[in-house]
C-alpha positions in Angstrom: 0.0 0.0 0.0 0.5 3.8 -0.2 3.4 5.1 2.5 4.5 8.7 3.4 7.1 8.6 6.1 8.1 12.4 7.3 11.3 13.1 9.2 13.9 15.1 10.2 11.7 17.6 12.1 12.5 18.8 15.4 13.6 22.3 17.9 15.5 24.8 16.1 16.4 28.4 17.0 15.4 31.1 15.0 17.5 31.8 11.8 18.4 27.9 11.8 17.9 25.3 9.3 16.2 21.8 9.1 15.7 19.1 6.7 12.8 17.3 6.3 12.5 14.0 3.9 9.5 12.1 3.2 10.3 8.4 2.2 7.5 7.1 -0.1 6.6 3.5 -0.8 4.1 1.8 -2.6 3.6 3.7 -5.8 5.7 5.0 -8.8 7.3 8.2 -7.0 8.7 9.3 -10.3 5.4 9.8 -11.8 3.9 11.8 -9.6 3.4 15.3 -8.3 4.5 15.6 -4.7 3.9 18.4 -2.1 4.7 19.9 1.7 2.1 20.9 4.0 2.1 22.5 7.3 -0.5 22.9 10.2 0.1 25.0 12.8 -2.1 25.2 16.0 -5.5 26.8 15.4 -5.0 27.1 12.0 -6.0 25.4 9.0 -3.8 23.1 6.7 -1.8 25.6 4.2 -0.1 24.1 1.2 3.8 25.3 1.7 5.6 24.3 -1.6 5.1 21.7 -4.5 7.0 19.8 -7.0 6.5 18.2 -10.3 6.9 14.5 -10.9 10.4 14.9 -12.6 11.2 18.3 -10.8 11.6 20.2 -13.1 8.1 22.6 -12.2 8.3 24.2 -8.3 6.0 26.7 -6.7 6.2 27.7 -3.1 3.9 29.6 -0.8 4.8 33.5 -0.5 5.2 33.2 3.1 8.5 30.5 2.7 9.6 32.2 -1.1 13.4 32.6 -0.8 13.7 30.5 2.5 12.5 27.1 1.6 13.4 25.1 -1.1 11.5 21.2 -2.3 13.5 18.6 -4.4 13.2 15.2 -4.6 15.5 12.3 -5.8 13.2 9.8 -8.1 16.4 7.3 -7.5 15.3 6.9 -3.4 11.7 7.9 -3.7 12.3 10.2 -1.7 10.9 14.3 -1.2 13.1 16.8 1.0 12.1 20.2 2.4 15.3 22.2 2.9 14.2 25.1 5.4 16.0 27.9 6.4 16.1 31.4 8.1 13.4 29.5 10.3 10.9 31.9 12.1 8.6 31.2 14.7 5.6 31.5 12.5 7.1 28.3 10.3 6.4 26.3 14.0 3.7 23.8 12.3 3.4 20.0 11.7 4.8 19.0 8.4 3.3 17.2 6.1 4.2 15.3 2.9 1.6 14.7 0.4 0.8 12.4 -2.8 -1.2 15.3 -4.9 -3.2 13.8 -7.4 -4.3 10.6 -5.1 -5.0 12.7 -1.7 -2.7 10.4 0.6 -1.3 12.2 3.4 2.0 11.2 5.3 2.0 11.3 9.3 3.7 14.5 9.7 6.6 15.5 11.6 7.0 18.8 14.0 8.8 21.7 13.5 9.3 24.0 16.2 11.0 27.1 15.8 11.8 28.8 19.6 14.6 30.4 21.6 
């Protein structure tokens, strides 16, 4: 079946960086269009930046423009967030997502305090 499995999240300082990868399993990652969510508490789910299925089309929310950046490597089936110049405002659960087929990963948190 279908598997999303986010990591690298964690406690960072502001200005730092994190990594996040999402390992997927269970379909043909190379034909797909893959994206990064975020949730942060109270708010609704926001849609943070988005990739084509051979990367070669990005878009990111204007919010994380300039400060975030998505790839993926086909190879590993595999989707990273690189993240930096992290704010408090980018504190949120991550999550990876499988566009066209509406499967969600579990998430992993990102929290972005002194």
């Amino acid at each position: 079946q279908v598997q999303l499995v986010e990591s690298g999240g964690g406690l960072v300082q502001p200005g730092g960086s994190l990594k996040l990868s999402c390992a997927a399993s269970g379909f043909t990652f190379s034909t797909y269009t893959m994206s990064w969510y975020r949730q942060a508490p109270g708010k609704e789910r926001e849609l943070v930046a988005i990739i084509s299925a051979r990367g070669g089309g990005l878009d990111y929310a204007g919010s994380v423009k300039g400060r975030f950046s998505i790839s993926r490597d086909n190879d590993k089936s595999t989707l990273y967030l690189q993240m930096n110049s992290l704010q408090p405002e980018d504190t949120a659960v991550y999550y990876c997502k499988l566009e066209s087929r509406g499967i969600w990963g579990q998430g992993t948190q990102v929290t972005v305090s002194s």
